[in-house]
C-alpha positions, 0 to 999 in steps of 0.5 A: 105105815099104820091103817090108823094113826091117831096122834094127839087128839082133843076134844072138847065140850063148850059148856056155859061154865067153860070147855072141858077137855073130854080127851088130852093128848091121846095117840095110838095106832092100829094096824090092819087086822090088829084087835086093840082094847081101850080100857077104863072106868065110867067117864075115863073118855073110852066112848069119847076116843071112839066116837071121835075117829068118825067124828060122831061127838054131838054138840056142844062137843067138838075136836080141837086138835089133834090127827085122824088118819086113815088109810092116808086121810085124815079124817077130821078134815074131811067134809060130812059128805067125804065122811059118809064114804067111810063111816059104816063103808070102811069104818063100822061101829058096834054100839052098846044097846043093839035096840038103840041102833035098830030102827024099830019100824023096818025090818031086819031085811029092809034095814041091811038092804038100805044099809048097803044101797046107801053105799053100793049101786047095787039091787035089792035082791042082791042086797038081800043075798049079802044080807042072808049071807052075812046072817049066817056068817053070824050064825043067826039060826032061821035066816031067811025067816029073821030078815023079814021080823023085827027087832023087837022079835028077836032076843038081846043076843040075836039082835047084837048078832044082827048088829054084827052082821050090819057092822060087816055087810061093807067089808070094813077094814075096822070094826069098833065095838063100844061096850057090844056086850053090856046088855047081854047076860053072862053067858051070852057075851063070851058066844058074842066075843068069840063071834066077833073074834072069830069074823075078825081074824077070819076076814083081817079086820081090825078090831077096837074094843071100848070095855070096862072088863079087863078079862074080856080084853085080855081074851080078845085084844093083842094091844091095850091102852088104858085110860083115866080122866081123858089120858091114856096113862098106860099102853103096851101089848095086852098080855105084858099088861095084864101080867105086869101092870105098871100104873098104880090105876093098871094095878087097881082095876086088876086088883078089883076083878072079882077072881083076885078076891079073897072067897069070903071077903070083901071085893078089892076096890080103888078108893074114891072116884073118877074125878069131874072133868071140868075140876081134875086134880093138879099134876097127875089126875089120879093122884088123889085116889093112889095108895103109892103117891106117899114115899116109904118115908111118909114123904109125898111126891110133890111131882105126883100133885104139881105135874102131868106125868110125861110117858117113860118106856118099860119093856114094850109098854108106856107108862105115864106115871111119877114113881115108875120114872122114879124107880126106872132113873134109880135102875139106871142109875144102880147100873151105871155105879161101878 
C-alpha cells in the first residue's frame, strides 16, 4: 500500500460569479522514499494539488470530493485539531519565498525551538541541539552563531537552507516543496536541489516537487505528472516522460527549454495560454492552443472540442489525450489484421 494515495480530488473556489474547479479528478500516489514531480505552467493548479494534501486552501476555497490518505488516514476528514499532528510532524511543507515563511521577529533558533515544542514534549536545551544538528545536516556554515540571528541577516540561499532544516527537525515521512528555489539565482538552486535530494535519500523521505522547470524534475524525481487547467493529462515515470512525451502539452513545454533552441534564434514556445478556470474550453482544455487537434487531411478531431479525454496507457505511462488513443486503436488494430 501506497504511504499517500490521492484519488479523485476536487477543489473548488465559491466566488460571486459561480464555483470554479481549481482541481478535477486528480489521483496519484507516492510511496514511502519516492521523489514525485507535479509539473506545469502558472494556473495549471500545481499549488492547489499540494496545499490541498493538508488541507491549507484558504476560503473561499474548498475540497469537494475526492480522498487523501496517509499512512491509513484519511485526511480530509479529519478535525483541525487530528490535523495538526500531522501537518509539519509527519507531513512538511517547503514554500516558495523562505522570507514569506520565517517570522521576521524570532530568531532562527526560537522558531525551530518552538517548532519542535508545538509537537514534541521535549526541553528547550534539547530542542536547541536538534536545531544545531539539523543546521549542519544542511550544511549552514557558523551554526551556532546563525540560530541566534535573524532572518533578514542571512542570504536568500542560507534562509532556503534553514527552511530545509525546519522542514526536517520532525523527521516527516513526506516533504513537499513548492517551487523551493524560485527566488534563488541560478546557481544557488542546483546546491539547494541537490541538498534536498541528498537529506531525502539519506533519511527515506518522500519528496513532492511542485515546479515549472522540467530539467530540475528530471534530475530530481523518479515519477511525474503533468498538469494543465487542473488535469492531470499525463503521468508516468519521469525519464520514460521526458524521453518520449506523449501529450501535445508534454511536448511543448520540452520543446520550450531553452537547451532545444536553435543558437540564434527565437525560443520555442506554446501558443496562447492557460485558459481561465471559470471559462475552459469544451472537451480537451488544451485543444485551443495544440498544433495536432487538425488531422493530416485538414479535418479537425471533433472528439478533441466535444469530450474531456479519458486516460489510455502507454508503456508505463498514462496519458489523457484524443489523438494518442487514436494512434494506440490503429496500432492495435494494424496488429490484429492478419
Amino acid at each position: 500500500m501506497a504511504l499517500l494515495e490521492v484519488s479523485q480530488l476536487d477543489v473548488r473556489f465559491a466566488l460571486r460569479q459561480g464555483e470554479v474547479r481549481a482541481l478535477r479528478d486528480v489521483s496519484f500516489t507516492l510511496d514511502r522514499g519516492e521523489r514525485l514531480g507535479i509539473v506545469g505552467e502558472s494556473g495549471a493548479g500545481k499549488s492547489v494539488a499540494a496545499f490541498s494534501l493538508l488541507n491549507l486552501i484558504s476560503r473561499p476555497g474548498f475540497i469537494a470530493g475526492g480522498r487523501i490518505v496517509f499512512d491509513g488516514q484519511t485526511l480530509n476528514t479529519l478535525s483541525e485539531r487530528k490535523l495538526r499532528k500531522v501537518r509539519g510532524n509527519r507531513i512538511s511543507m517547503i514554500f516558495q519565498d523562505p522570507m514569506m515563511t520565517l517570522n521576521p521577529v524570532l530568531s532562527i533558533g526560537e522558531q525551530m525551538v518552538e517548532c519542535l515544542k508545538a509537537h514534541r514534549r521535549i526541553s528547550s536545551k534539547a530542542a536547541r541541539a536538534i536545531a544545531l544538528d539539523k543546521l549542519r545536516q544542511v550544511q549552514i556554515p557558523s551554526p551556532e552563531k546563525r540560530l541566534d540571528q535573524y532572518p533578514h541577516e542571512l542570504s536568500g540561499g542560507m534562509r532556503q537552507r534553514i527552511i530545509i532544516a525546519i522542514a526536517l527537525l520532525l523527521d516527516p515521512d513526506i516533504i513537499i516543496a513548492d517551487e523551493p528555489t524560485t527566488a534563488l539565482d541560478v546557481t544557488i538552486q542546483a546546491e539547494i536541489m541537490a541538498l534536498l535530494l541528498d537529506l531525502c535519500e539519506q533519511h527515506n523521505v518522500g519528496l513532492i516537487l511542485i515546479t515549472h522547470d522540467l530539467g530540475v524534475v528530471s534530475q530530481v524525481t523518479q515519477r511525474m505528472l503533468v498538469m494543465y487547467a487542473g488535469r492531470v493529462i499525463e503521468q508516468g515515470p519521469t525519464r520514460e516522460i521526458i524521453n518520449d512525451p506523449q501529450h501535445p502539452y508534454t511536448q511543448g513545454l520540452l520543446n520550450a527549454l531553452p537547451q532545444m533552441a536553435t543558437p540564434g534564434e527565437k525560443l520555442n514556445q506554446i501558443r496562447g495560454s492557460m485558459p481561465s478556470l471559470a471559462k475552459l474550453p469544451s472537451g480537451c482544455a488544451f485543444h485551443p492552443r495544440c498544433d495536432f487537434m487538425t488531422r493530416q487531411s485538414g479535418e479537425p478531431r471533433a472528439a478533441c472540442i466535444e469530450q474531456v479525454p479519458g486516460f489510455v496507457g502507454t508503456g508505463s505511462c498514462r496519458v489523457a489525450c484524443h489523438m494518442v488513443a487514436e494512434m494506440l486503436e490503429d496500432r492495435r488494430l494494424k496488429e490484429e489484421t492478419p
